[in-house]
C-alpha positions in Angstrom: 1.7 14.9 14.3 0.3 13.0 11.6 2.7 12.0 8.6 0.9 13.3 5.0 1.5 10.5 2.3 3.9 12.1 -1.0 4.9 10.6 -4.2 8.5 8.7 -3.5 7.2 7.6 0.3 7.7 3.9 1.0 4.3 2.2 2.5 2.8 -1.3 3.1 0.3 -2.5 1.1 -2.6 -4.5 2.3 -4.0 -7.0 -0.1 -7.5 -7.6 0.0 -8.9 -10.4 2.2 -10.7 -11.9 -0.7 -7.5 -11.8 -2.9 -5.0 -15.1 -2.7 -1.3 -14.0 -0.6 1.5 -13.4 -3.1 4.4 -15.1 -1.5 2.5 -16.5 1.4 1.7 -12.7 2.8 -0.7 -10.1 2.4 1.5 -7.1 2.8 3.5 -5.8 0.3 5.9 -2.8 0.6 5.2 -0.4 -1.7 5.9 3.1 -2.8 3.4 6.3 -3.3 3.4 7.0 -6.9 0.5 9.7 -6.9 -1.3 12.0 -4.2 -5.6 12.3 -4.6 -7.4 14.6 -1.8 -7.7 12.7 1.5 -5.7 9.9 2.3 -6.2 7.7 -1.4 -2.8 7.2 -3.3 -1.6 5.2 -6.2 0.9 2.8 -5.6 3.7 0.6 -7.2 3.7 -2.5 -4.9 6.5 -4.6 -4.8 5.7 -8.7 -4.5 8.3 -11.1 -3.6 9.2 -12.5 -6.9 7.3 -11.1 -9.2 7.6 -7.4 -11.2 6.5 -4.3 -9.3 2.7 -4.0 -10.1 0.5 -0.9 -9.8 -2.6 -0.1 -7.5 -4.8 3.0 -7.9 -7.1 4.5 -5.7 -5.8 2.9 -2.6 -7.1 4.0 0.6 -5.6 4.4 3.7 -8.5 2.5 5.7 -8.1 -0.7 6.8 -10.6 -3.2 5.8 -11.8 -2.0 2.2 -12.7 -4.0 -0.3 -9.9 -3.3 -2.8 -7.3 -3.4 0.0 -5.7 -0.6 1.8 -1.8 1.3 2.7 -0.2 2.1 6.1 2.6 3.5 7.5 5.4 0.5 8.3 5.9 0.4 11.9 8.7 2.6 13.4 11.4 0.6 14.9 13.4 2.4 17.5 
């Protein structure tokens, strides 16, 4: 079973690979602030330090351009 993302989910944000690390990483937790058809969100992404900043039209595939969410890994 595949999770679905929803506004209020906690993800990880990806930065993209042309874009400097904030805080000496690329990803960023962050939570789903709106739902678009398919897997592409808006997201308020939380780097260390710094104010929580927005990111529309964020993908869920890995390797785009303007950078990408995922699921944080389940710990058991």
């Amino acid at each position: 079973m595949s999770q679905i993302p929803t506004v209020g989910k906690i993800v990880n944000y990806t930065q993209p690979e042309d874009e400097e690390p904030i805080g000496g990483q690329c990803t960023h937790a962050a939570i789903v602030t709106r739902v678009f058809a398919g897997d592409i969100v808006d997201l308020t992404v939380f780097f260390p330090r710094q104010a929580p900043q927005p990111r529309s039209d964020v993908p869920s595939f890995a390797g785009m351009t303007n950078g990408h969410w995922s699921w944080p890994e389940r710990v058991a």
